[in-house]
C-alpha positions in Angstrom: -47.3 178.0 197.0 -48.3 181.1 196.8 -51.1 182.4 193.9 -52.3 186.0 193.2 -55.6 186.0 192.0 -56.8 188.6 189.8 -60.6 190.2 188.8 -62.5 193.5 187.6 -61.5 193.5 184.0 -63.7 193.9 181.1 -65.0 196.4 178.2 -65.4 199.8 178.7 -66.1 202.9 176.6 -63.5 205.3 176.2 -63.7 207.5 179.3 -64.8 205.1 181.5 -63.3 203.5 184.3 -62.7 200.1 185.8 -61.1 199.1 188.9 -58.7 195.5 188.8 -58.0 193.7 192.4 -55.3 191.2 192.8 -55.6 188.8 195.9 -52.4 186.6 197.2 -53.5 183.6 198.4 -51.1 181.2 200.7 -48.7 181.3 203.7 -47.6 185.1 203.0 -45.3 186.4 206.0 -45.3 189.9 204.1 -44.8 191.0 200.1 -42.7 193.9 199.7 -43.9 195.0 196.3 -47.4 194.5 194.7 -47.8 195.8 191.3 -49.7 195.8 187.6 -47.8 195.1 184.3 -49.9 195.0 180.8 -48.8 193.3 177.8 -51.1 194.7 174.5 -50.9 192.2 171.7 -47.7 192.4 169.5 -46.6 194.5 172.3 -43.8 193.7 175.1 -45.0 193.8 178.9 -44.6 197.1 180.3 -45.1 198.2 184.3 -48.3 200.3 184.8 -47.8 200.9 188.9 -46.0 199.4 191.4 -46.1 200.0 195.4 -43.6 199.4 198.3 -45.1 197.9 201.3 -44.5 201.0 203.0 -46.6 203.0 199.9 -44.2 204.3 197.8 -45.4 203.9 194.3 -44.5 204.0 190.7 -46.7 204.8 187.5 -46.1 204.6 183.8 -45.9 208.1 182.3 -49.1 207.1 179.8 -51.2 206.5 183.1 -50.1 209.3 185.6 -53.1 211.4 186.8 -55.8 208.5 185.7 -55.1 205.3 187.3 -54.4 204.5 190.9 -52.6 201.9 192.6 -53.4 200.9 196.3 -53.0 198.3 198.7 -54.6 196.7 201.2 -51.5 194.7 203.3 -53.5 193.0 206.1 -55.7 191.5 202.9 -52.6 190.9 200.8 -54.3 192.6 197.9 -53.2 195.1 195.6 -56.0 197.4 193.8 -55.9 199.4 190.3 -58.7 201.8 190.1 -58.3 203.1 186.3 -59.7 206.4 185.6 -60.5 208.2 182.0 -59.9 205.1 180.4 -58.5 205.3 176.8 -58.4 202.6 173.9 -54.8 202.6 174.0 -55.5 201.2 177.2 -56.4 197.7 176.2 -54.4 195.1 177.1 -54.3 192.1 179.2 -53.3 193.1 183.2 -51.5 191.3 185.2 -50.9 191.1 188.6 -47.2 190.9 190.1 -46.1 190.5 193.8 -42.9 189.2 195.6 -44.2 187.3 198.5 -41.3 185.7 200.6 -38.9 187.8 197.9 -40.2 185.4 194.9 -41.5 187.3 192.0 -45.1 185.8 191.0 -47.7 186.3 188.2 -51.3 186.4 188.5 -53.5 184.4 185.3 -53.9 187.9 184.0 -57.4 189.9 183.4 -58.7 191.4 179.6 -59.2 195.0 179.9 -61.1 196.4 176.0 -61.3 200.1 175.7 -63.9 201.1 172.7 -63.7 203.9 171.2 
């Protein structure tokens, strides 16, 4: 079974940056898409980035031009570097890959934007 692993959040001042990593852990042949969702409380999940194994990527409007999404295939890993943070920013991250074409979540990381 497959688990993604997830680390780097925490609390930041607005401006600031933080950079989330997400590790796939298991017999992994090859995961097609690696990608961060956030969920902000009273708030539905919504995709920040996502990218192809071949590095085609997608990005949330709110986040284009401040956060980047990049991967590391030989590690398995998918990488968030988050840029110009702002507190509309907080939420809890999570990890999502499709390793073997089965969607899986990672445990999820706190990211706190002060203002």
């Amino acid at each position: 079974q497959v688990q993604l692993v997830e680390s780097g959040g925490g609390l930041v001042q607005a401006g600031g940056s933080l950079r989330l990593s997400c590790a796939a852990n298991g017999n992994i042949f090859r995961i097609n898409n690696m990608g961060w969702y956030r969920q902000a409380p009273g708030k539905p999940r919504e995709l920040v980035a996502k990218m192809t194994y071949d590095g085609s990527t997608v990005y949330l409007d709110s986040v284009k031009g401040r956060f980047t999404i990049s991967r590391d295939n030989a590690k398995n890993a998918v990488y968030l570097q988050m840029n110009s943070l702002k507190p509309e920013d907080t939420a809890v991250y999570y990890c999502n890959a499709d390793p073997g074409g089965t969607w899986t979540w990672g445990q999820g990381t706190q990211v706190t934007v002060s203002s």
